[in-house]
FIGU-457987 format. One line per 4 residues: their letters; for each residue x, y, z of C-alpha. Coordinates in steps of 0.05 Angstrom, whole numbers. Layout:
<atoms>
a> X,Y,Z; ...
</atoms>
This chain:
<atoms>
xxxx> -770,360,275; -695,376,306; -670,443,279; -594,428,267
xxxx> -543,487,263; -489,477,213; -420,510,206; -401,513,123
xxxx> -332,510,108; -304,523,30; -248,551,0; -249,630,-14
xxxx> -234,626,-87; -263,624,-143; -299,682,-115; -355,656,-148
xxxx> -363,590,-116; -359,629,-44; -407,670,-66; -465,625,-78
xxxx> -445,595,-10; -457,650,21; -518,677,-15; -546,609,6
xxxx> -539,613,70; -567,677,76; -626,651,50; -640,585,86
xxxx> -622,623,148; -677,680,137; -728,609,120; -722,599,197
xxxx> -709,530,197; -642,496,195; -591,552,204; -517,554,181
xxxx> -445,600,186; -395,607,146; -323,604,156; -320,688,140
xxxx> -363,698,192; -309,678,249; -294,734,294; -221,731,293
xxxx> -196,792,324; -136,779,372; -140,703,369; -105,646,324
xxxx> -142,647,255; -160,577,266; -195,582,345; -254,606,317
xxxx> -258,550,263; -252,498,310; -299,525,367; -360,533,306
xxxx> -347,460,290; -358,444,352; -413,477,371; -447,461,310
xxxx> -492,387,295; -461,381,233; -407,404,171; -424,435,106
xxxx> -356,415,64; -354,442,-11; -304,402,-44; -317,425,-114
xxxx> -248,456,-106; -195,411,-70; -175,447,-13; -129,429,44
xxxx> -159,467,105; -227,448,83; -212,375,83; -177,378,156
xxxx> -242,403,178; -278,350,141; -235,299,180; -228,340,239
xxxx> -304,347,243; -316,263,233; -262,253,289; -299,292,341
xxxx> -366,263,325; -397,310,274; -433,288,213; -396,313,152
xxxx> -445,330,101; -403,344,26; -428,378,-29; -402,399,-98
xxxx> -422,453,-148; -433,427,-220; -421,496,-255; -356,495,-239
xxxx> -295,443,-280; -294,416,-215; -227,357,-196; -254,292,-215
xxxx> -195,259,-232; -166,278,-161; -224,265,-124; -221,196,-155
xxxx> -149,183,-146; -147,204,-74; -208,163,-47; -240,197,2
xxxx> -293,238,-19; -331,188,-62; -325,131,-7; -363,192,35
xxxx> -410,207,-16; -434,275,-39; -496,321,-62; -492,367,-121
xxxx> -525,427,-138; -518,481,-195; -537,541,-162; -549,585,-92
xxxx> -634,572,-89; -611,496,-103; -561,498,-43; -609,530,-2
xxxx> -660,482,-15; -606,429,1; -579,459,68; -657,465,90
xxxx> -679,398,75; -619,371,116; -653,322,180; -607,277,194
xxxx> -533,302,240; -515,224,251; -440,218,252; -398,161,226
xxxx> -376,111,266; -309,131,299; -300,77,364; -246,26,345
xxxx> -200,-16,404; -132,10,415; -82,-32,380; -29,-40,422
xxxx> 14,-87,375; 17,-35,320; 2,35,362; 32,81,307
xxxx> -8,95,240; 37,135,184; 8,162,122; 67,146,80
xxxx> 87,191,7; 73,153,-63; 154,160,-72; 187,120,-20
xxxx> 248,184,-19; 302,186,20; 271,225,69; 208,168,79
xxxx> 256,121,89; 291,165,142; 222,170,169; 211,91,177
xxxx> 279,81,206; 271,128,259; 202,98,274; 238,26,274
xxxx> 292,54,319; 253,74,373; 223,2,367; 154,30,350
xxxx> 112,-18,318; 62,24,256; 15,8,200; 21,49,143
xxxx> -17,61,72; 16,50,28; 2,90,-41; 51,32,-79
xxxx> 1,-22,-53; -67,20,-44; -78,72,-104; -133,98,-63
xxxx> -140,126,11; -213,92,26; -247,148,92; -260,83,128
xxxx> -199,52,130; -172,115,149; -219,132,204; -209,54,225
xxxx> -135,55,231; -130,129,262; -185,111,321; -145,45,338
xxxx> -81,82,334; -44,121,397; -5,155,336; 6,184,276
xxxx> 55,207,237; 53,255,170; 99,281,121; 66,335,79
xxxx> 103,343,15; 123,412,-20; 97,443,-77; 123,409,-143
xxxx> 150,346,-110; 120,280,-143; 42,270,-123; 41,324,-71
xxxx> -31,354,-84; -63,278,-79; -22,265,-16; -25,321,22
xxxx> -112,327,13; -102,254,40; -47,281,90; -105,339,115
xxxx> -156,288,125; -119,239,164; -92,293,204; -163,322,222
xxxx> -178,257,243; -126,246,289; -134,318,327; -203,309,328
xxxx> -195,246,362; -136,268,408; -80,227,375; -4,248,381
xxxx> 0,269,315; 72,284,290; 63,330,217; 129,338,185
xxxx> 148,397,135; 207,405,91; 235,478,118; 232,510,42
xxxx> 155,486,37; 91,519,55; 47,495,114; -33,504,105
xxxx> -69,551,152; -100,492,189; -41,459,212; 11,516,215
xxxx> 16,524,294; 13,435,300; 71,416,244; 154,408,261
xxxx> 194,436,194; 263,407,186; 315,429,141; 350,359,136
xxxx> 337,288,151; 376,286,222; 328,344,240; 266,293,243
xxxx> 304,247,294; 286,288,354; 219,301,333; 203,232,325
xxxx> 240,218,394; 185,261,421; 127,230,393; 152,163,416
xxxx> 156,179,486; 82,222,483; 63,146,448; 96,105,495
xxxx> 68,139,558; -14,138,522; -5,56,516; 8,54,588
xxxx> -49,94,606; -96,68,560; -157,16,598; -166,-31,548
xxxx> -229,-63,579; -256,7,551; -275,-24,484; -322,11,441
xxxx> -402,1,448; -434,-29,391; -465,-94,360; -424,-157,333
xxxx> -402,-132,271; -380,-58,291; -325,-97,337; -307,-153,291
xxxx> -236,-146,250; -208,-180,198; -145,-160,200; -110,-114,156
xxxx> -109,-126,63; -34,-102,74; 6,-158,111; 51,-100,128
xxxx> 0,-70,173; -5,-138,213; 56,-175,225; 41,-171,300
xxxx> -23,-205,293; -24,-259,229; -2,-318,261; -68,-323,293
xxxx> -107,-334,235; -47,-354,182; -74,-403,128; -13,-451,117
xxxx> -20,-470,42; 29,-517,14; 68,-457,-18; 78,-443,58
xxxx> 113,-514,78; 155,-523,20; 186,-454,39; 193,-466,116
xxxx> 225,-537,87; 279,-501,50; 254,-535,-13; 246,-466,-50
xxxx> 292,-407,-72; 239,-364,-107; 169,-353,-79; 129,-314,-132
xxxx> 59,-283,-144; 20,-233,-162; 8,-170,-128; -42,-179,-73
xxxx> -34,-260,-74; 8,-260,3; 79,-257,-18; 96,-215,36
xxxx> 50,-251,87; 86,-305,71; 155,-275,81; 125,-249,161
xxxx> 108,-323,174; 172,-357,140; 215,-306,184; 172,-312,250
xxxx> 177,-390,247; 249,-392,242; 262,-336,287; 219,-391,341
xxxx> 291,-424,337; 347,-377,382; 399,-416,345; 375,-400,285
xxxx> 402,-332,249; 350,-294,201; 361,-231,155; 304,-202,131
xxxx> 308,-156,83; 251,-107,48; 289,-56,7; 255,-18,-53
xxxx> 277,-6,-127; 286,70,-113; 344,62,-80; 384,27,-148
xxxx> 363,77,-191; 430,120,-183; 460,58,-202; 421,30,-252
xxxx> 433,116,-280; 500,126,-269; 536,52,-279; 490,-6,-307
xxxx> 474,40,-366; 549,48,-385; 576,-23,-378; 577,-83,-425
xxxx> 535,-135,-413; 589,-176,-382; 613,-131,-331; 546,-112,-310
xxxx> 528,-184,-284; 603,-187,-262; 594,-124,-223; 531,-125,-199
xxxx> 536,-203,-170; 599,-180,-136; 559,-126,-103; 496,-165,-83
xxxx> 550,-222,-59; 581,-169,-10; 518,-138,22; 487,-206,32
xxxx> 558,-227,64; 553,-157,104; 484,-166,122; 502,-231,158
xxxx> 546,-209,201; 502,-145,213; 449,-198,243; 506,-231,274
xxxx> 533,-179,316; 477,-150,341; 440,-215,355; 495,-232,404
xxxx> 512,-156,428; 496,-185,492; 507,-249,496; 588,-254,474
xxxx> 593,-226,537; 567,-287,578; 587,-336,528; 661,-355,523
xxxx> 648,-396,467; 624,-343,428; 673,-289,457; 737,-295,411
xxxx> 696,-309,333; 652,-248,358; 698,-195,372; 750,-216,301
xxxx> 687,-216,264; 668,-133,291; 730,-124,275; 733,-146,200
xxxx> 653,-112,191; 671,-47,226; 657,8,164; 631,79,165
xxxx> 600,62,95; 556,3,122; 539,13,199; 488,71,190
xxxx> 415,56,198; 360,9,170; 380,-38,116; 345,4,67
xxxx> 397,63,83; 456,14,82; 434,-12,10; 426,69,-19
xxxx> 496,85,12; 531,20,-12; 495,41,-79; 511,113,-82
xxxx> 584,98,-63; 594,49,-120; 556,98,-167; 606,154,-138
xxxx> 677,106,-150; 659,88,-217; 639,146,-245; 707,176,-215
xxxx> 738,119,-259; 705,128,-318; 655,177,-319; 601,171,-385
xxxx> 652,122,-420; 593,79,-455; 614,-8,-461; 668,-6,-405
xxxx> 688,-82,-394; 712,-87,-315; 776,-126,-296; 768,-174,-234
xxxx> 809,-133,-195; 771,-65,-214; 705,-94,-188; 737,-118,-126
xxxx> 768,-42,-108; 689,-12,-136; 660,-63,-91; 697,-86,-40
xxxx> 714,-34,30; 730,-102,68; 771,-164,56; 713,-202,30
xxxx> 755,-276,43; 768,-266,105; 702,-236,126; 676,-303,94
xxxx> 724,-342,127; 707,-313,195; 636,-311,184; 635,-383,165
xxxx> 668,-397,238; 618,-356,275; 556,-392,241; 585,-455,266
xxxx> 556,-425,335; 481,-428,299; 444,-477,271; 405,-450,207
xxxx> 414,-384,169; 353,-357,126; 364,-291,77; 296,-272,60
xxxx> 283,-216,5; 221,-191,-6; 210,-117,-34; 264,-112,-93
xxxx> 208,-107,-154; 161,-53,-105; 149,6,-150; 168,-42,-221
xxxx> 114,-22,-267; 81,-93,-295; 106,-127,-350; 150,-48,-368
xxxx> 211,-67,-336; 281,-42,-358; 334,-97,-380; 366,-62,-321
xxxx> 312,-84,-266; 314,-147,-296; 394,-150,-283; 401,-131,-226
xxxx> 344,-182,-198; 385,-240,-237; 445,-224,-205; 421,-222,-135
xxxx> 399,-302,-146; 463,-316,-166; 497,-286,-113; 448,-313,-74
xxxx> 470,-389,-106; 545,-377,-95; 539,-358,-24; 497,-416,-17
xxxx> 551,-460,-43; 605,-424,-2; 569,-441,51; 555,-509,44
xxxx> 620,-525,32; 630,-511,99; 570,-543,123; 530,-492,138
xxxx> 457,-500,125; 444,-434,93; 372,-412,52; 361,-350,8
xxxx> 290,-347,-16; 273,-278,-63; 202,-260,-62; 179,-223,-134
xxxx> 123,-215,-168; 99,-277,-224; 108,-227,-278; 179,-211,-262
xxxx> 193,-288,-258; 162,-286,-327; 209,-231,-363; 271,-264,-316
xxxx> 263,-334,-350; 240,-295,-414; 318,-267,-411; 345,-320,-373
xxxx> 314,-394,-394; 364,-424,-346; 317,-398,-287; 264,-450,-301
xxxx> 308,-486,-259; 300,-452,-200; 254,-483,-140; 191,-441,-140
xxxx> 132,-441,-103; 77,-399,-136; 20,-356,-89; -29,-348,-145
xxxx> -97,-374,-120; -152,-409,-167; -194,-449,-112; -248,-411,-81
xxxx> -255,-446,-23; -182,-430,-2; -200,-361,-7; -265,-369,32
xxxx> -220,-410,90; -174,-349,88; -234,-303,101; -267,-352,167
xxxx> -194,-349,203; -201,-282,205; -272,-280,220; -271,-341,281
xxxx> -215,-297,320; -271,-253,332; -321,-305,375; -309,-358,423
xxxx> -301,-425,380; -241,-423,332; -276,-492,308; -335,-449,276
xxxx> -352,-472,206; -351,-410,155; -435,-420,148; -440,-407,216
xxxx> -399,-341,225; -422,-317,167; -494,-324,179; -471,-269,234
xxxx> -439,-211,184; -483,-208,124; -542,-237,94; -535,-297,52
xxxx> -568,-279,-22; -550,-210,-68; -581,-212,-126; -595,-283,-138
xxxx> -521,-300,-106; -487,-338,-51; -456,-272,-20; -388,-298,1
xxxx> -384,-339,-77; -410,-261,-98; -341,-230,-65; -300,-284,-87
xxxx> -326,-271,-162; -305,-199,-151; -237,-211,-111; -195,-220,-185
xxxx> -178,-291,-140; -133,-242,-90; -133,-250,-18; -119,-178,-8
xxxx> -177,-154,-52; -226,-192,-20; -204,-166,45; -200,-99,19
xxxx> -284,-112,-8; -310,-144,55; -278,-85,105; -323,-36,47
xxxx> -379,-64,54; -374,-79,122; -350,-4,135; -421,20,101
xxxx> -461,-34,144; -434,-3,208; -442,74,191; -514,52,178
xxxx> -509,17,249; -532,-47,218; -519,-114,250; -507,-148,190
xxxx> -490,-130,122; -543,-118,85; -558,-117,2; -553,-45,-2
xxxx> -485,-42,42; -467,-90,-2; -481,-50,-64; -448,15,-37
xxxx> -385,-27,-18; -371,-56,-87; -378,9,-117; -328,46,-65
xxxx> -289,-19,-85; -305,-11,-154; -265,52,-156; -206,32,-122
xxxx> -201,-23,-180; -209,26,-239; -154,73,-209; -107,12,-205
xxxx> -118,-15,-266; -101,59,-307; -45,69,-260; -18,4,-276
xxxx> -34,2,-356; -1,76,-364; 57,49,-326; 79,6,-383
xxxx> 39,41,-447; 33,114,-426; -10,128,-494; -64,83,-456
xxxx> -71,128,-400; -150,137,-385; -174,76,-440; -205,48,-377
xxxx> -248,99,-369; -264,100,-444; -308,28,-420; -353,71,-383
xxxx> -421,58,-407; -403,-1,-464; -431,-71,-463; -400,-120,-427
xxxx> -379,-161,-476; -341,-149,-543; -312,-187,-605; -243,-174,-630
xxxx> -268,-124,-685; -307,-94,-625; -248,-79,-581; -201,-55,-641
xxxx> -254,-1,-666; -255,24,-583; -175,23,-579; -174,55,-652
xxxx> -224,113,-629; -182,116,-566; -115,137,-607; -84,68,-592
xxxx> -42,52,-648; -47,-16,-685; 22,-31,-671; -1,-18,-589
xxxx> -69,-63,-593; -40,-129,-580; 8,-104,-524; -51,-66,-493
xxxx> -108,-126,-496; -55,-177,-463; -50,-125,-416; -121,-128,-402
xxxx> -120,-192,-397; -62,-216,-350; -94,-164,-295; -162,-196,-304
xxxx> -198,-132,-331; -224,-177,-392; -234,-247,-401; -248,-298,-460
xxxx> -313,-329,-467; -308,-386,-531; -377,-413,-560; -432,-434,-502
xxxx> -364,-448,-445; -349,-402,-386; -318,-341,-384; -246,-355,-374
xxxx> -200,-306,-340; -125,-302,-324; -139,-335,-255; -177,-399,-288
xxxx> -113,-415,-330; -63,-425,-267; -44,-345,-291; -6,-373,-359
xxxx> -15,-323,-415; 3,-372,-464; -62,-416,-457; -102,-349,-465
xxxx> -53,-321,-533; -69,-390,-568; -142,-393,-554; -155,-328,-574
xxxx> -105,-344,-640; -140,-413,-656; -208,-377,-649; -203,-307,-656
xxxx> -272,-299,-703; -313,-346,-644; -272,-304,-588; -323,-250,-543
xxxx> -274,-210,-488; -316,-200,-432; -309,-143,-375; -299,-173,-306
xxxx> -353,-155,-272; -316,-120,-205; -313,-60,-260; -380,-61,-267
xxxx> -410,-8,-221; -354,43,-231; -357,37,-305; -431,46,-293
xxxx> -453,-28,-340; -511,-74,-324; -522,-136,-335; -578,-114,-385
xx> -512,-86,-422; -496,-149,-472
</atoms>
């Protein structure tokens, strides 16, 4: 049998905790088997602290990570390790309160998997009976359409969206997580996206900034990764914060935003030069399914690519016909997939102009703070319209004008309209970069004039003319007028907006959210019939969530009006065609039926079950999820080196998937009832199926007060967490009632004594219930 030399890394307090380490491997060293060092054991005399770290993990078959105690440095060398081909091997001590909760939310370490022990003979015993120093599968293709990977903060700041705009500047095309869209940073998506990447990019946060101990542990693994594996890797530090040992002598600090431009104009160049070097015909050795890819669960992440495998529902043609003015769905359902293929079809067209827009809510919260909350409820739709109606206007001719940078020159035609209409845009406020830094200054500077005006005054009404002066830096007729001329150059003019309700807790928005979203369709409307007055074929279509459309028509009935197309998907086989696009771009017949590719990825029966109809069940009906389930299980199938996925790949992939759905659904319920936070967890262990008095005693126990139960359960509910199951009939769940609460509220009212709640079962394995559990 191989003897395998280890190198143990672990943080150096509690003292305690290192000291078992230690003690145990003194002892399984002495046994004369395996043999092990510690990190204390580096001799570091007259070289960098971290040489000696580094040369140990290489030398060494495998590393010993402790992560009973989150530690930064430890978990760069866990991913630093994994990138150069080392098998990680992570244990915890149970003596110690150890970070659950954190381990949980980040994602990494349980999607590894770890072995426990409670003291320094068990940990011995452990380290000694170690055979296997198989590494995890690292070899991914280069992408070339998206070559830049960024870890990205859970608070999109002003800083992030610096960040991105730099990035988008230097026309470098990135994937990102996304902790707004993924709760949890899965190791194999990580280890996926920084192989295929030629770089990455990561902010660490400071101490005492919003979510900085989750992201930077996440931030120390990806960036292990990437130096492991010889990535640019670009690791920015706020100037006042403190940089971990690991990555001291590899990070760039700035003091202020500008300072990160020339630090990403570095690591574009080092990015563009590696993607012309790159041979791509060196693809990496394997069977079928290590080199298959589905694509990315975040449409974000694959713009470049989703054309080629694009399902075109009828949600899709009634948009690209103009017929809609809302598109609406769930989180997870395509919205923004939707929005990539709307804006790449018309963009086909040269004569066609397109605006695409993807802002955030952060950057109206100094409005919503420091106006909205001070006016009456007339001037606040008269004020906010009036400002939506000029930054759509502006945004037009900011398309406009650098569309046709170029070509006024050639083009008499165009010549004249072009150069009166730079003139009227021409503003200090509004030419600065991306259109997510135009929106925060045009919403700062409004916030700044008004509360010049009138400060805290609480129920100000506005005159017309005071909302023109807030609003209004330009002649807003004439830049209509004129813009109306140049568009008679084009032929069609599309304003998507997708992005406005990003970061809106579900179903706990402020009347202020709600606002500010019904006065961007009416602005939206007006310019619309501006427009067309002038015959110019002009489409706005906003892309929100379905339970934002819900409180907007809730507040506004005269919204039912609006054209909608809705993404929420109830037929399984749509959902299975989604999945064989994807799967067909990976072998020679795009014609293949989904039986026959899938034959090829995993085996056909778990448990009794169809396996695809067994994802699909699991999926909460959500393209993104199921994604997001087959890349875990196939991610365990491929570690194992199997050529299919197997049942116990399978098994191991729902529960990694498992997690990620627990973590969302408490994030999401404490969002809008903060005195729920953990009740998901409070499941663990229950049956999976309850009556009405059964679910009040658990919410009771849980501190939930009475007044709270009914807000909580529909809750449940509309996420999918619980269903209804009435006499011998199915179990029904949002999904199976085209996502209308109503039809669930008066079943359960007509029937409440005959009503059992039953836990969907994708919260099965992390809430540790069997079926046996009834």
């Amino acid at each position: 049998m191989q003897k395998l030399h280890g190198f143990v890394a672990y943080p150096s307090t509690p003292y305690q905790l290192a000291s078992e380490i230690t003690e145990a491997i003194s002892s399984v060293n002495h046994r004369g088997g395996n043999t092990f060092i510690g990190w204390e054991e580096n001799d570091i005399s007259g070289r960098p602290l971290t040489n000696p770290i580094f040369q140990n993990i290489q030398s060494a078959n495998l590393l010993i990570a402790d992560v009973t105690k989150l530690n930064f440095n430890v978990t760069y060398e866990i991913g630093y390790a994994i990138g150069i081909g080392r098998r990680a091997y992570l244990i915890r001590n149970n003596t110690f309160t150890s970070d659950n909760e954190e381990i949980r939310k980040i994602g990494i370490f349980d999607t590894l998997g770890y072995e426990t022990y409670d003291n320094a003979k068990q940990l011995a015993d452990l380290l000694a009976s170690i055979t296997d120093a198989t590494p995890l599968t690292t070899a991914s293709p280069p992408n070339r359409n998206t070559p830049v990977y960024i870890l990205e903060t859970p608070i999109r700041s002003g800083v992030l969206t610096h960040i991105v705009a730099r990035v988008k500047k230097a026309r470098l095309q990135y994937r990102s997580f996304v902790p707004a869209e993924e709760v949890r940073l899965s190791a194999i998506d990580a280890i996926t996206h920084v192989a295929s990447s030629f770089g990455v990019l990561i902010p660490l946060l400071s101490s005492g900034m919003s979510g900085w101990e989750i992201h930077n542990i996440r931030a120390a693994f990806v960036a292990g990764l990437a130096h492991g594996m010889s990535k640019h890797t670009l690791i920015l530090q706020d100037q006042d914060g403190p940089v971990p040992l690991d990555v001291r002598d590899f990070s760039k600090r700035y003091s202020h935003p500008s300072d990160i431009d020339s630090h990403i104009h570095d690591f574009s160049l080092d990015v563009y030069e590696t993607t012309q070097q790159i041979d791509d015909s060196r693809l990496p050795e394997g069977n079928f399914l290590s080199k298959i890819t589905i694509g990315d669960p975040l449409a974000e992440n694959e713009f470049q690519t989703l054309s080629q495998y694009y399902l075109q529902t009828d949600e899709f043609g009634r948009a690209i016909r103009g017929e809609v003015n809302l598109v609406v769905g769930r989180k997870g359902t395509g919205k923004t997939a939707l929005f990539s293929q709307v804006r790449n079809r018309k963009r086909g067209n040269r004569a066609n102009v397109v605006v695409d827009l993807k802002p955030e809510g952060y950057q109206l919260v100094k409005l919503k703070e420091e106006v909205l909350d001070y006016l009456s409820a007339g001037a606040k739709a008269h004020l906010i319209t009036a400002f939506w109606e000029y930054l759509l206007y502006l945004e037009i001719c900011y398309k406009l004008l650098e569309k046709d940078q170029e070509r006024h020159l050639r083009d008499p035609n165009l010549y004249e309209d072009y150069i009166a209409l730079q003139k009227l845009y021409a503003s200090p406020i509004v030419s600065q970069g991306d259109f997510s830094e135009r929106l925060l200054a045009l919403s700062q500077n409004l916030s700044q004039e008004y509360t010049a005006a009138h400060g805290t005054q609480e129920g100000v009404r506005l005159t017309a003319d005071e909302v023109t002066a807030f609003i209004h830096s330009h002649n807003i007729r004439d830049l209509r007028i004129q813009l109306s001329r140049y568009l008679r150059h084009k032929e069609e003019t599309w304003i998507l907006f997708d992005n406005l309700d990003k970061g809106w807790a579900p179903q706990g928005l402020a009347s202020g959210d709600i606002v500010i979203l019904r006065c961007l369709i009416d602005a939206s409307r007006r310019i619309q019939r501006e427009m067309s007055r002038d015959d110019q074929d002009l489409h706005v279509i906003v892309f929100i969530r379905n339970d934002v459309y819900q409180l907007l028509m809730d507040e506004s009935p005269d919204f039912g009006k609006e054209s909608r197309a809705s993404l929420d998907w109830s037929d399984d086989s749509l959902l299975r065609e989604m999945l064989r696009r994807r799967l067909v771009q990976n072998i020679g017949s795009k014609d293949a039926t989904f039986d026959q590719i899938w034959s090829r990825v995993c085996v056909s029966l778990y448990k009794g079950d169809e396996t695809s109809q067994y994802l699909i069940d699991r999926s909460l009906m959500r393209p993104r999820n199921l994604l997001k389930l087959f890349n875990s299980c196939r991610g365990f199938a491929v570690n194992h080196q199997h050529d299919r996925i197997y049942a116990d790949d399978i098994e191991k992939g729902l529960k990694a998937y498992s997690n990620d759905m627990i973590v969302e659904a408490d994030q999401e319920l404490t969002d809008i009832e903060p005195g729920a936070k953990k009740l998901i967890y409070q499941f663990l262990g229950e049956n999976s199926e309850f009556t009405n008095d059964d679910l009040t005693i658990l919410l009771d126990i849980n501190n939930i007060k009475p007044e709270k139960h009914a807000k909580v359960i529909e809750f449940l509910l509309y996420y999918g967490f619980l269903g209804i199951k009435y006499l011998d009939q199915d179990t029904q769940y949002i999904f199976h009632v085209g996502y209308d609460m109503e039809l669930l509220r008066t079943r359960i009212t007509k029937n409440r004594e005959a009503i059992r709640y039953v836990l969907n079962p994708v919260f099965w394995p992390a809430l540790e219930i069997s079926a046996t559990n009834l």
